[in-house]
Each structure stands twice: as structure tokens, then as C-alpha cells.
BATOR-610000 format. One record per residue (C-alpha): residue in one letter; z, x, y. Coordinates in steps of 0.001 Angstrom, whole numbers, padded with zeros to 6 digits, always signed. Layout:
N
aZXY...
***
This chain:
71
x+073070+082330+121115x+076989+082333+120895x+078221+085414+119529x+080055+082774+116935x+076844+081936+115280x+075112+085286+115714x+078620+086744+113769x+077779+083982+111180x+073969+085198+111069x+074506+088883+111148x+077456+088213+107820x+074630+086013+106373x+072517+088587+106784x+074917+091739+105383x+075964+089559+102726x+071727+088386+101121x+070450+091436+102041x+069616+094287+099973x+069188+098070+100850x+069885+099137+104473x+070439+096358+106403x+070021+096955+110752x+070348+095329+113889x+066608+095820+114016x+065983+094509+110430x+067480+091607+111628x+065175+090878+114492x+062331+091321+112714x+063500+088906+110050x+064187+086528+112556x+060619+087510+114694x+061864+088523+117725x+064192+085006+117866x+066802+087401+118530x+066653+090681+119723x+068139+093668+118026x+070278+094685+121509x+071595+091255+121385x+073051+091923+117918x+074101+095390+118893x+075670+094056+122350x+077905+091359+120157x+078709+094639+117358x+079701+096475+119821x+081915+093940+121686x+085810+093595+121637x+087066+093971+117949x+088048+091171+116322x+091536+090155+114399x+091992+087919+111813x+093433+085115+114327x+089620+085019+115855x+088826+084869+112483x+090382+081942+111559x+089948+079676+115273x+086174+080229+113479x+086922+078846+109890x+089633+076189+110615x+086948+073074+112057x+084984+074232+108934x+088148+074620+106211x+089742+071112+107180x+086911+068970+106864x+086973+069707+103021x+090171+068070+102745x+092286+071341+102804x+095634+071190+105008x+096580+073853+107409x+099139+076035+106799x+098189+077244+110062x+098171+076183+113400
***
């Protein structure tokens, strides 16, 4: 899995869950679908800015008939 989409499932995730929430609680959650070293291995990857950020939201954010004030 791109670490995109496993971002957007680990936020999901953070965001649903309640109590302590894991790399591990994830991977059981998901059965073994993804393991919990995957999910640590894209956590502990290059930090992110807010420019990464938004190259993910902008093919989502246009579609609903916002402009860019962006490039």
C-alpha cells in the first residue's frame, strides 16, 4: 500500500478511534491486511510539510467545485 493511503487510513483511524490507538491496534483491526511495521516504517519516514499535505488534498478539493488558490 502507498504510504498516501496508509496516511489516509492511519488519520481515519486516529480520528474514529477511541482510547489508545497503536500501530498494532491498527493491524489487528485491519487482520493482519497490514502489518503494524508497515505503519511504523511510513510513521517513522521523512516528516511531512504542509506542501505534501496539500499535493494530497488538491485532486480531492477541486472536484467539489472549489478553485485553487494554489498551485
Amino acid at each position: 500500500m502507498k504510504n498516501g493511503k496508509l496516511l489516509g487510513l492511519y488519520s481515519d483511524y486516529l480520528v474514529s478511534a477511541l482510547g489508545q490507538m497503536t500501530a498494532t491496534g491498527l493491524a489487528s483491526l485491519l487482520n493482519g491486511e497490514i502489518g503494524h511495521d508497515q505503519i511504523q516504517r511510513m510513521l517513522a519516514g521523512p516528516e511531512q510539510t504542509s506542501a505534501d499535505l496539500w499535493r494530497m488534498v488538491k485532486p480531492l478539493w477541486l472536484p467539489c467545485g472549489n478553485s485553487s488558490p494554489l498551485n
